[in-house]
C-alpha positions in Angstrom: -20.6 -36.3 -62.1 -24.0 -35.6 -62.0 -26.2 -32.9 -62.3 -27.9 -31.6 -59.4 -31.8 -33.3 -58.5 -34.4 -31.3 -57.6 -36.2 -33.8 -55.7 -33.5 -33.4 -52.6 -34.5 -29.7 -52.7 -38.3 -29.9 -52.8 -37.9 -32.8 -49.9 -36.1 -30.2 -47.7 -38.3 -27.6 -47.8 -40.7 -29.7 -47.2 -38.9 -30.8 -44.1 -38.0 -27.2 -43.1 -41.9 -26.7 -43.2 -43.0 -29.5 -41.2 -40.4 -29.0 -38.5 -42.1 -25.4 -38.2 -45.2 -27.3 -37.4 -46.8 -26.9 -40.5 -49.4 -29.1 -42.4 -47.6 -29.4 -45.6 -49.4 -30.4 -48.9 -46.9 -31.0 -52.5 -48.6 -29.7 -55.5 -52.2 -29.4 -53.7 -53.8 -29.5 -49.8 -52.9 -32.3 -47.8 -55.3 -35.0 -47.4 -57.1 -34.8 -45.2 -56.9 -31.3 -44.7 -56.3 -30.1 -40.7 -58.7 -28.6 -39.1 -59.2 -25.6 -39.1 -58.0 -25.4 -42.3 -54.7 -23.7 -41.6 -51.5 -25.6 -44.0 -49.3 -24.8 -46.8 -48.6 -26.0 -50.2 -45.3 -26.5 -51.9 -45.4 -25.7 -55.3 -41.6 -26.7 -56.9 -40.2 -25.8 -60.1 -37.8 -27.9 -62.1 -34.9 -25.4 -61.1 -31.9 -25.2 -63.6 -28.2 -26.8 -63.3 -25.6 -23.8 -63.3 -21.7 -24.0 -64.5 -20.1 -23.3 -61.2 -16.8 -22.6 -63.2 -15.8 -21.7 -67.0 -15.0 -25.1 -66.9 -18.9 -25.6 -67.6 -19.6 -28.2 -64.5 -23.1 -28.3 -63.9 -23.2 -28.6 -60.2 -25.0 -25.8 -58.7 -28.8 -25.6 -58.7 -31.0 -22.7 -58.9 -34.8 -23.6 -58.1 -38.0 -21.2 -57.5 -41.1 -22.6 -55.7 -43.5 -21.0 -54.3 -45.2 -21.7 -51.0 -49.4 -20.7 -50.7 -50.5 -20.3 -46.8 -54.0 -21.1 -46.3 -56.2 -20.1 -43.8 -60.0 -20.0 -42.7 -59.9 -16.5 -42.1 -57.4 -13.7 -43.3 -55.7 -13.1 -39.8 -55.3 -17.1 -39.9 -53.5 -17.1 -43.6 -50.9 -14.2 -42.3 -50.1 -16.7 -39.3 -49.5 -19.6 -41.7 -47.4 -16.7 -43.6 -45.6 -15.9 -41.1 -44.4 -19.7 -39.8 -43.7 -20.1 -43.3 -41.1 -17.1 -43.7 -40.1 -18.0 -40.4 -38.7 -21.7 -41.6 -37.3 -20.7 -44.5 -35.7 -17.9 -43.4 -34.4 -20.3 -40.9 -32.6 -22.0 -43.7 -33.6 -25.8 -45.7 -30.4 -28.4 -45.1 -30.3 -30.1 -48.7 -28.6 -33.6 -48.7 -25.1 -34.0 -49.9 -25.3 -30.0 -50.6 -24.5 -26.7 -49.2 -27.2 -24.5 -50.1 -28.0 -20.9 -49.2 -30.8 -19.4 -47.3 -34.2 -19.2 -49.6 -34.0 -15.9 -50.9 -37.8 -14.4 -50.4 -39.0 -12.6 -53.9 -42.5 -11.7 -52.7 -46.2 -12.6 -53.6 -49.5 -11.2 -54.4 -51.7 -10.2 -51.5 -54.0 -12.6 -49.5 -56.7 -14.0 -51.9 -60.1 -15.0 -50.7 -61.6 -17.9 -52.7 -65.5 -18.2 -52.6 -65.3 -21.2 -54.8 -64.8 -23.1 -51.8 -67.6 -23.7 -49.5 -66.7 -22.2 -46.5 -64.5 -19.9 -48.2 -60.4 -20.2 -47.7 -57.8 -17.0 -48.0 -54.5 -18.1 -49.8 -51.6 -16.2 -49.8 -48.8 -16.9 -52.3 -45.2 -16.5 -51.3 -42.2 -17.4 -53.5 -39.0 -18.2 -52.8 -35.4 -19.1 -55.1 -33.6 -21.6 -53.6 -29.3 -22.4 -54.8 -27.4 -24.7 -53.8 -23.5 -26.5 -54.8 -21.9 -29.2 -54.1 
């Protein structure tokens, strides 16, 4: 028996994103970016195998990632925000695993970046996902 792979996990969000109709980046914007610029980015952590049992199988999976919306504007952002929220709250289908609904933990508010020329707002929003077999 294996432990569980957080690849799956990352590759269903990422699905449950894109069937929202969302430009979905992993680890940085999507190239070429949409435009307007209006897309999320999947930032995944390597999560952590949990004993499901005292019997100390590893088989359930605990993962945080974080999701930033990214919009021209700030009304633009919340929209991505919200379409985001809406598809995970929604649920993610993991391969080969039952796993629970993302459980929303929050984020900063929106964030307006002038290093970028035109300037983009970001919003960070994170999420834990678990799963078992």
């Amino acid at each position: 028996m294996s432990t569980p792979a957080v690849m799956p996990h990352r590759d269903a969000i990422a699905a449950a994103l894109e069937d929202a109709d969302l430009v979905v980046g992993l680890g940085r914007a999507p190239s070429p970016a949409p435009d307007p610029q209006m897309y999320a980015v999947l930032y995944m952590s390597p999560g952590r195998s949990v004993a499901e049992s005292l019997a100390d199988r590893r088989t359930d999976f605990d993962g945080l990632f974080q999701v930033t919306a990214v919009g021209p504007d700030e009304e633009r952002c919340l929209w991505v925000a919200d379409k985001v929220r809406a598809a995970m709250h929604a649920g993610v289908s993991v391969d080969g695993r039952k796993a629970w609904r993302p459980e929303e933990l929050g984020g900063p508010p929106v964030i307006r970046d002038d290093d970028v020329a035109p300037p983009l707002y970001f919003l960070p929003i994170q999420f834990m996902i678990r799963s078992t077999s």
